[in-house]
C-alpha positions in Angstrom: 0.0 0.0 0.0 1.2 3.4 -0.9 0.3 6.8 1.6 -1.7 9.2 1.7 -2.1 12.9 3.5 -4.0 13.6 6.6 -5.6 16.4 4.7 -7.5 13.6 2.7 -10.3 12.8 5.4 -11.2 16.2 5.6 -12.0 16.1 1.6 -14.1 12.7 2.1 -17.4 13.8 0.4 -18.4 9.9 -0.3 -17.7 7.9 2.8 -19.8 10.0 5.2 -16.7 10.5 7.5 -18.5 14.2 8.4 -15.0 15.4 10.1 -13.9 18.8 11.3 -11.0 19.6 11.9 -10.4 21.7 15.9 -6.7 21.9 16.1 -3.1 21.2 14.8 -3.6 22.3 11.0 0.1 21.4 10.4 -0.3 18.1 10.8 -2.5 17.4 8.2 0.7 17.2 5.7 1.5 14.0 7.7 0.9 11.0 6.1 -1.1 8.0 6.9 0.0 4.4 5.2 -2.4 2.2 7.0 -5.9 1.4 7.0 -6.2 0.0 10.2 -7.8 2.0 13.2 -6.5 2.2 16.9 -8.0 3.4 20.2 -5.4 4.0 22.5 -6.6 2.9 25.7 -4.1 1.9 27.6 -1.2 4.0 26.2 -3.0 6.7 27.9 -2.4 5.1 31.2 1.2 4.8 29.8 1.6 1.7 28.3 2.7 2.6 24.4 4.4 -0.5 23.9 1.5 -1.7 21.4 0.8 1.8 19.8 1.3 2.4 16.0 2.5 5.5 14.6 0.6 5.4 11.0 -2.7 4.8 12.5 -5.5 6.9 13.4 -6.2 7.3 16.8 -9.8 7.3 18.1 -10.6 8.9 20.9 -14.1 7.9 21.9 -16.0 7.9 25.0 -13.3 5.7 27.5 -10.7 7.7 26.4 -12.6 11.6 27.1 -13.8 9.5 30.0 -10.3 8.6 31.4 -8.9 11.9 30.8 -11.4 14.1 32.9 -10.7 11.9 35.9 -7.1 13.3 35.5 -5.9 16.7 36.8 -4.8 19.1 33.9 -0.9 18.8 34.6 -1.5 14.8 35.0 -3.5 15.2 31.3 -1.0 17.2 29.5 1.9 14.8 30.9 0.2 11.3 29.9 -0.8 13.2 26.1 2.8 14.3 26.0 4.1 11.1 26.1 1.4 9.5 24.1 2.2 12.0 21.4 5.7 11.7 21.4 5.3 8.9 19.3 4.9 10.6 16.5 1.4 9.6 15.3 -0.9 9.7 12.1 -3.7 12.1 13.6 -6.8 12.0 16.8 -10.3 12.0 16.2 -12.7 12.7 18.6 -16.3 10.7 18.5 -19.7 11.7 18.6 -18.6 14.9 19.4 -18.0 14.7 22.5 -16.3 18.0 24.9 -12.7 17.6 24.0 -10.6 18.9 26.9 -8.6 21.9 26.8 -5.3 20.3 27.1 -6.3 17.4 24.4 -6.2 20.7 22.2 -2.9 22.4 23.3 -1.4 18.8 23.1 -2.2 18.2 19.7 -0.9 22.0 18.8 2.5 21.8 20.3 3.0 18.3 18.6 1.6 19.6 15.7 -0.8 16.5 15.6 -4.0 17.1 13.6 -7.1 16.8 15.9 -10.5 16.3 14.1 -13.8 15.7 15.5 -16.9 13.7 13.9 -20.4 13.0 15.2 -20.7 9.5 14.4 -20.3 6.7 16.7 -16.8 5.6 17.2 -17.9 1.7 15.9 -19.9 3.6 12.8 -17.0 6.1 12.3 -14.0 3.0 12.7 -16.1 0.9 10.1 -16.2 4.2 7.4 -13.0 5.3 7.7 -11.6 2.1 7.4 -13.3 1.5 4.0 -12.3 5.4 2.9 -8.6 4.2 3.7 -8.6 0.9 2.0 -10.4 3.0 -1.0 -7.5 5.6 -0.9 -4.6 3.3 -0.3 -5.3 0.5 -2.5 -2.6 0.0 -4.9 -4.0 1.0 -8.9 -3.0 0.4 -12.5 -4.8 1.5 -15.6 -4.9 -1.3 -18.6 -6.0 -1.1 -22.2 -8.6 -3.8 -22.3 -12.3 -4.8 -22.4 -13.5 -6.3 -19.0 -16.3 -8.7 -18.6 -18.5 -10.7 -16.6 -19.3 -14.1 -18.5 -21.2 -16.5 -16.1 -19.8 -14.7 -13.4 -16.4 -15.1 -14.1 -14.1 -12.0 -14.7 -12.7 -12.3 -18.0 -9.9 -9.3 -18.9 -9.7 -9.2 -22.9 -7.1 -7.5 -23.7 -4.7 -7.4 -27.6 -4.2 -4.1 -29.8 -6.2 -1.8 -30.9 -8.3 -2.6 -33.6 -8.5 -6.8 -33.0 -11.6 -6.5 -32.3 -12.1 -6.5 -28.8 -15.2 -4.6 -28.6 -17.1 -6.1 -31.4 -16.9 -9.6 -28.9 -17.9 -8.1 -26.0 -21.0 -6.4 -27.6 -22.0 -10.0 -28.8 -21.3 -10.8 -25.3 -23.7 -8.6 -23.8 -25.9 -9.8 -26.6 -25.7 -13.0 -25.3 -26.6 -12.0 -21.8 -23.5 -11.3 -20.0 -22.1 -8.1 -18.6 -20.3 -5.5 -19.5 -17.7 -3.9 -16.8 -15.5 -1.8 -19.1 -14.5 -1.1 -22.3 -10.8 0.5 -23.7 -9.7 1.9 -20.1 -9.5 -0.9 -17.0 -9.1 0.7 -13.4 -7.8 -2.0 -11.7 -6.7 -2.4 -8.1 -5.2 -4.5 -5.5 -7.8 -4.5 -2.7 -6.3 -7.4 -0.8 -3.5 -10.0 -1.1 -4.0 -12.5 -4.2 -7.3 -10.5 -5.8 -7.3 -7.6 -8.6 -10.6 -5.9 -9.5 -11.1 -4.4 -12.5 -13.7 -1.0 -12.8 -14.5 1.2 -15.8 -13.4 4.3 -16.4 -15.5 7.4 -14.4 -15.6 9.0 -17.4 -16.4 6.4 -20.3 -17.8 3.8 -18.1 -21.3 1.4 -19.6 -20.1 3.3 -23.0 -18.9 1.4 -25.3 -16.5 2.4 -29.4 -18.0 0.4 -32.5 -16.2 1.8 -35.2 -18.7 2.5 -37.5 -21.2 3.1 -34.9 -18.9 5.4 -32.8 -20.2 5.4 -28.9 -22.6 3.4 -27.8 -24.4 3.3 -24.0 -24.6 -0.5 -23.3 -26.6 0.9 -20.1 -29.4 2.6 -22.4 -29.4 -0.1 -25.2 -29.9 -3.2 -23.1 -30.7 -2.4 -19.4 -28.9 -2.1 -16.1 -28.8 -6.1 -15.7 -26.4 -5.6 -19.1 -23.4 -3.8 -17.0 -22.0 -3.6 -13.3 -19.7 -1.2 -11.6 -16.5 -3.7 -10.5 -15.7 -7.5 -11.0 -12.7 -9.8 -10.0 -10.8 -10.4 -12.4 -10.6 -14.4 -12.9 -9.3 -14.9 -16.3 -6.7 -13.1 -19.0 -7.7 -13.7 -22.7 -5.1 -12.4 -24.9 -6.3 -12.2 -28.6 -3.9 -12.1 -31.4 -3.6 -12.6 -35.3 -3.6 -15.6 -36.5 -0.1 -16.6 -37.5 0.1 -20.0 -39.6 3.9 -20.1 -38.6 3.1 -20.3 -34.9 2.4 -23.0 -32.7 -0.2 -22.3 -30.5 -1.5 -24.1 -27.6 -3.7 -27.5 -28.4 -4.0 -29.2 -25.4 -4.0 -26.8 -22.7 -1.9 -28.8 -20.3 0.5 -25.5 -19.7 -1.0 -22.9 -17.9 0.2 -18.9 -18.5 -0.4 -16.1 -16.2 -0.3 -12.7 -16.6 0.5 -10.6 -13.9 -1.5 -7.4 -12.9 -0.1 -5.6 -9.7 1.8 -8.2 -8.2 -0.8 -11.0 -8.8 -0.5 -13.9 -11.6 -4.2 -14.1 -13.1 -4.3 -17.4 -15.5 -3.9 -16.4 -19.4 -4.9 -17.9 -22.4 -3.9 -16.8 -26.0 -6.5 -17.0 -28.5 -6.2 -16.7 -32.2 -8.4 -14.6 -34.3 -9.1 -15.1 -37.9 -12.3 -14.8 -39.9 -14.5 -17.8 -39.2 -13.4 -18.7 -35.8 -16.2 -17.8 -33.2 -14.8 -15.4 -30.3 -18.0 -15.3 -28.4 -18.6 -19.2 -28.1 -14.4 -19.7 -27.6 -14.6 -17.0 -24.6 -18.0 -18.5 -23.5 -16.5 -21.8 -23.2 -13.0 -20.5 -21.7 -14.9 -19.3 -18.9 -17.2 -21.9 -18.5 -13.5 -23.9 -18.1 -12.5 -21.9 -15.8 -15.2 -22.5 -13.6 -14.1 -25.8 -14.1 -10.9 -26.2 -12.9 -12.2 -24.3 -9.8 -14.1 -27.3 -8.9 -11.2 -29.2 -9.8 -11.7 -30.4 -12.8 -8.5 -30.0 -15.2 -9.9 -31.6 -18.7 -7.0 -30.9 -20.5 -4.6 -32.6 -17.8 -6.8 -35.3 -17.1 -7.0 -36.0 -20.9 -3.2 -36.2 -20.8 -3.5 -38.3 -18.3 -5.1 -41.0 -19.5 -3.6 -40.8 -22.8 -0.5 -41.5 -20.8 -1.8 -44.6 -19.0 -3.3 -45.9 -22.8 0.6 -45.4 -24.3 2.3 -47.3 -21.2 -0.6 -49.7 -21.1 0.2 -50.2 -24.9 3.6 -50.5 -24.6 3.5 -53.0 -21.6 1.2 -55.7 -23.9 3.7 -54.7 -26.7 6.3 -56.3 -24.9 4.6 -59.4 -23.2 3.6 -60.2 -26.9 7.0 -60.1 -28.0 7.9 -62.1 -24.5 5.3 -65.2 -26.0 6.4 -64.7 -29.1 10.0 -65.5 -28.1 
């Protein structure tokens, strides 16, 4: 995960955080590179052992609790200490009376100090989803994502192939469009990249010829979703009678996005072949091997077993023969 500024949660507009900032404005250049939350309890009784310096730090009820049965130098001693560690930023819950020398604290340690009215649980649950949002590792690819039987299928192969044209006959055949020509994709957890379109150019769709198209307003909002895993990599290229391409299928590719190898397959493309049914059928594969079922391996397999077989009552014959 990368980082981000403090100054970010006061921008939220789409995770509800409602935040305010009450004192230590120049600590909202510091930056914050982790998505978990911490209450810091006990490290206001001293104990810092366990506290993290690129977490937020929630002060909710227990801790404006603990501090008012404190005197003001005993406060400003145990928040000195606390803040010596050099933390992300405080936020104060349901906004609740934040004592004087919580402020003056925050100031001298230059420590941005926000306030929200949310619940500390509701405000934890938000901010940790803005955060994961924010410092999700992204990547833009050229490409046409769909869903086809719910498997996330990346198409990707230059410009002009013919991407498009397959996924419109897709969506003709009753599976969904994600995005077409710009992929957002992102790393939202370890071993998973999901694909998004495009704010801009997202459910729209270029048929040259046609021009745009909104697969939205053609064929209904069942024909499109916002964000899919993706599953599978099909990589279409020209057909080249001088390569050898894959006929059995034994010898799995990947292709990685973001750290993570997705499976690939290579698919020619010449006139005549069918792109829909071949990707229709790729997925359907794929779904597949999930349950555990490698056809092209197990078809190896007993081939195999047939050719030893063979070659064992190839050599008992010549035995009897002798």
């Amino acid at each position: 995960m990368g980082a981000i500024k403090i100054s970010r949660l006061l921008e939220d507009t789409d995770y509800d955080l409602r935040l305010t900032l009450v004192a230590g404005k120049e600590g909202l250049n510091r930056r914050i590179s982790s998505s978990r939350i911490q209450k810091p309890g006990l490290a206001l009784a001293g104990f810092t052992e366990h506290l993290h310096a690129e977490r937020v730090q929630v002060f909710g009820n227990t801790e404006i609790s603990f501090l008012s049965t404190l005197s003001v130098e005993e406060q400003r001693a145990a928040l000195r200490k606390l803040f010596h560690e050099d933390l992300a930023c405080v936020v104060v819950t349901k906004n609740l009376d934040i004592p004087q020398p919580l402020i003056d604290a925050c100031n001298e340690a230059k420590l941005a100090l926000m306030k929200t009215p949310l619940l500390s649980s509701n405000f934890i649950q938000q901010v940790q989803n803005f955060l994961e949002d924010a410092l999700t590792e992204t990547a833009t690819l050229h490409g046409v994502l769909m869903d086809v039987f719910g498997v996330g299928v990346l198409l990707l192969g230059k410009s002009g192939i013919g991407k498009s044209e397959i996924a419109l006959d897709l969506v003709m055949h009753g599976h969904r469009l994600v995005a077409d020509d710009i992929v957002d994709v992102s790393r939202r957890k370890p071993g998973v990249v999901y694909g998004a379109g495009n704010a801009i150019i997202k459910h729209h769709m270029e048929i040259r010829g046609l021009g745009i198209i909104n697969i939205k307003d053609l064929f209904g909002i069942a024909s499109v979703r916002e964000r899919k895993k993706i599953e599978l990599v099909i990589e279409l290229v020209e057909w080249d009678a001088s390569r050898e391409y894959d006929r059995l299928g034994v010898d799995e590719g990947h292709f990685n996005i973001l750290g993570v190898d997705i499976p690939l397959a290579t698919v020619p493309v010449r006139p005549g072949r069918n792109m829909t049914t071949i990707i229709e059928v790729a997925a359907r594969n794929h779904l597949l091997k999930l349950q555990g079922h490698h056809s092209a391996r197990e078809f190896a397999e007993r081939l195999n077993r047939a050719i030893a077989e063979g070659r064992m009552r190839a050599t008992t014959m010549g035995e009897e023969v002798e």
